[in-house]
N, C-alpha and C positions, 0 to 999 in steps of 0.2 A: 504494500500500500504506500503511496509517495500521499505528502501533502503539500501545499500549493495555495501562496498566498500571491493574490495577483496584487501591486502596487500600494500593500501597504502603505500605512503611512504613520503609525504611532510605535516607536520603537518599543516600548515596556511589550507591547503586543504581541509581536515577531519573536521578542526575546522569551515567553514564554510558552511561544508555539513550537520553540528552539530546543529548551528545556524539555519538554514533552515528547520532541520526534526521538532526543537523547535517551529517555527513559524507554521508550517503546521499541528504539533501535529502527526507527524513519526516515529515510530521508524528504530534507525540508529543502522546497524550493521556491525563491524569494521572484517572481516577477516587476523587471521595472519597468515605470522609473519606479525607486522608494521615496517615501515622506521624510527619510532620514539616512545618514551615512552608518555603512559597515562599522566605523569606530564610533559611533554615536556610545558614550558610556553609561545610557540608560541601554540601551540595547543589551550589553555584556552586562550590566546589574541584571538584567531580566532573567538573561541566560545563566547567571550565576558564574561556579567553575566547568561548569557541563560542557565550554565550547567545543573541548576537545573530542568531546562520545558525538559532537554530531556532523552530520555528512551536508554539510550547507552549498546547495549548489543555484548560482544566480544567474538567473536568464535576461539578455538585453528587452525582450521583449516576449508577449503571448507566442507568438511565429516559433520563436525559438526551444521557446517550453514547450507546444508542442509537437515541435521534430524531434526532440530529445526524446521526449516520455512515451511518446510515439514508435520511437522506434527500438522498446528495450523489453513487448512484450509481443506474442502473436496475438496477442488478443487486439481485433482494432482500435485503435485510443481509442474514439468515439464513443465506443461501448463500453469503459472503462473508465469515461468521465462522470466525476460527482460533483456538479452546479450549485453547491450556498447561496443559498438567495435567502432574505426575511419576507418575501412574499412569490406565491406559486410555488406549482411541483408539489412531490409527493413529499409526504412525512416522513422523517428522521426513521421515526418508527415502524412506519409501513415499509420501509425503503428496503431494499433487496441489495446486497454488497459482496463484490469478488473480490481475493486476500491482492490481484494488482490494480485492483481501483487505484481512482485517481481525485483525492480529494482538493476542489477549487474552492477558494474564499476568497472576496472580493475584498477591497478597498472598507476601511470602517466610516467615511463618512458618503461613499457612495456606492460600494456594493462591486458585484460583478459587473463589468462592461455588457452594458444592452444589447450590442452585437452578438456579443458570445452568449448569451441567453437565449438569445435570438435563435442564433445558429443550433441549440440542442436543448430545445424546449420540454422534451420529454428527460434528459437528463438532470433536471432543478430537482431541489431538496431543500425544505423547510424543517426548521427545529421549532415547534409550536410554540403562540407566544400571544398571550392576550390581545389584545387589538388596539391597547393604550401605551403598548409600549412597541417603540418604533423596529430597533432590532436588539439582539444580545451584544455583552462586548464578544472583538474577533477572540480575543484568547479564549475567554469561556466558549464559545461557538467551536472552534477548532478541536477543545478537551471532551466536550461533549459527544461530538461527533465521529471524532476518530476511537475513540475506545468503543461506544458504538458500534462503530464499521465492522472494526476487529471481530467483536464479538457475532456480530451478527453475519459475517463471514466464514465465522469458524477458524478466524486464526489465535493460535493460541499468547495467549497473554503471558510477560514475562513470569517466571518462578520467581516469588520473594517473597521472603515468611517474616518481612520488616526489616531485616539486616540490613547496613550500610556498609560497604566498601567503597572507599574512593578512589576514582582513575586515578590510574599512577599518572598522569598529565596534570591531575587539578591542579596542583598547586604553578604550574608554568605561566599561569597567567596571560594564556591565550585568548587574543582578542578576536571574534566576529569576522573580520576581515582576514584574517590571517589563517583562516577553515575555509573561508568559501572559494566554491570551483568557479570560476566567472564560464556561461554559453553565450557565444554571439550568434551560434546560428547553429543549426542540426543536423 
């Protein structure tokens, strides 16, 4: 399962959509432009010491993310993309999930690009949500959804009976930028 934030823009967000691909052993992929810089140091606060457990790979643009993602499964992307929208599409809950989905989350102050909604209409997915409130934040969105996914995929969740070991990296005091694979094209 890859997750896939298209053009973020609030660093703490990424950084703990960051933390989370680290825990689950994900790879996160950041589409730009960003709202903020790889060394932005809210971003690595978000991330914590985890930069190093995760596989941060950044695409110049959608085209390029999906050549990339595209071309690393037989399965057709198309059929393999999961659309976060806070309106349309089917439920989180109802929603059906294969372990190389491809999870998409759009921008926090304006969501997935229209086009690309556009373009795979029946691929949208909502996380239910009163009607007074406009959408979730992306990080709560992203933790929500992808343990979710897993689960309802059938893929299995890491082993941990609460114990903590820390990468032998944490202490290096790796920054954001200094993990991520830059894609200019697929």
């Amino acid at each position: 399962m890859e997750l896939v934030l298209v053009h973020p823009e609030i660093p703490h967000n990424s950084g703990c959509a960051a933390r989370l691909a680290a825990a689950l052993g994900l790879r996160l992929h950041l589409v730009e432009p960003l709202g903020f810089s790889l060394e932005d140091r809210y971003l690595k606060r978000a991330g914590l010491d985890y930069w190093p457990a995760v596989e941060l790979i950044v695409h110049r643009d959608w085209l390029a993310a999906a050549r990339t993602l595209g071309a690393e499964s037989p399965q057709p992307f198309e059929q393999r993309l999961r659309l976060f929208s806070a309106r349309g599409g089917t439920s989180l809950f109802e929603s059906a999930f294969a372990p190389d989905d491809v999870l998409v989350f759009g921008a926090e102050s304006s969501g997935l690009p229209a086009a690309l909604l556009a373009a795979h209409p029946a691929r949208r997915v909502y996380i239910p949500i009163r009607p007074c409130v406009r959408s979730l934040n992306l990080a709560n969105a992203v933790a929500l959804a992808t343990y979710t996914a897993l689960v309802r995929a059938g893929v299995p969740l890491p082993d941990n009976d609460g114990a903590y070991a820390a990468d032998a990296r944490a202490d290096e005091d790796v920054r954001p930028a200094q993990v991520a694979r830059r894609v200019t094209s697929g």
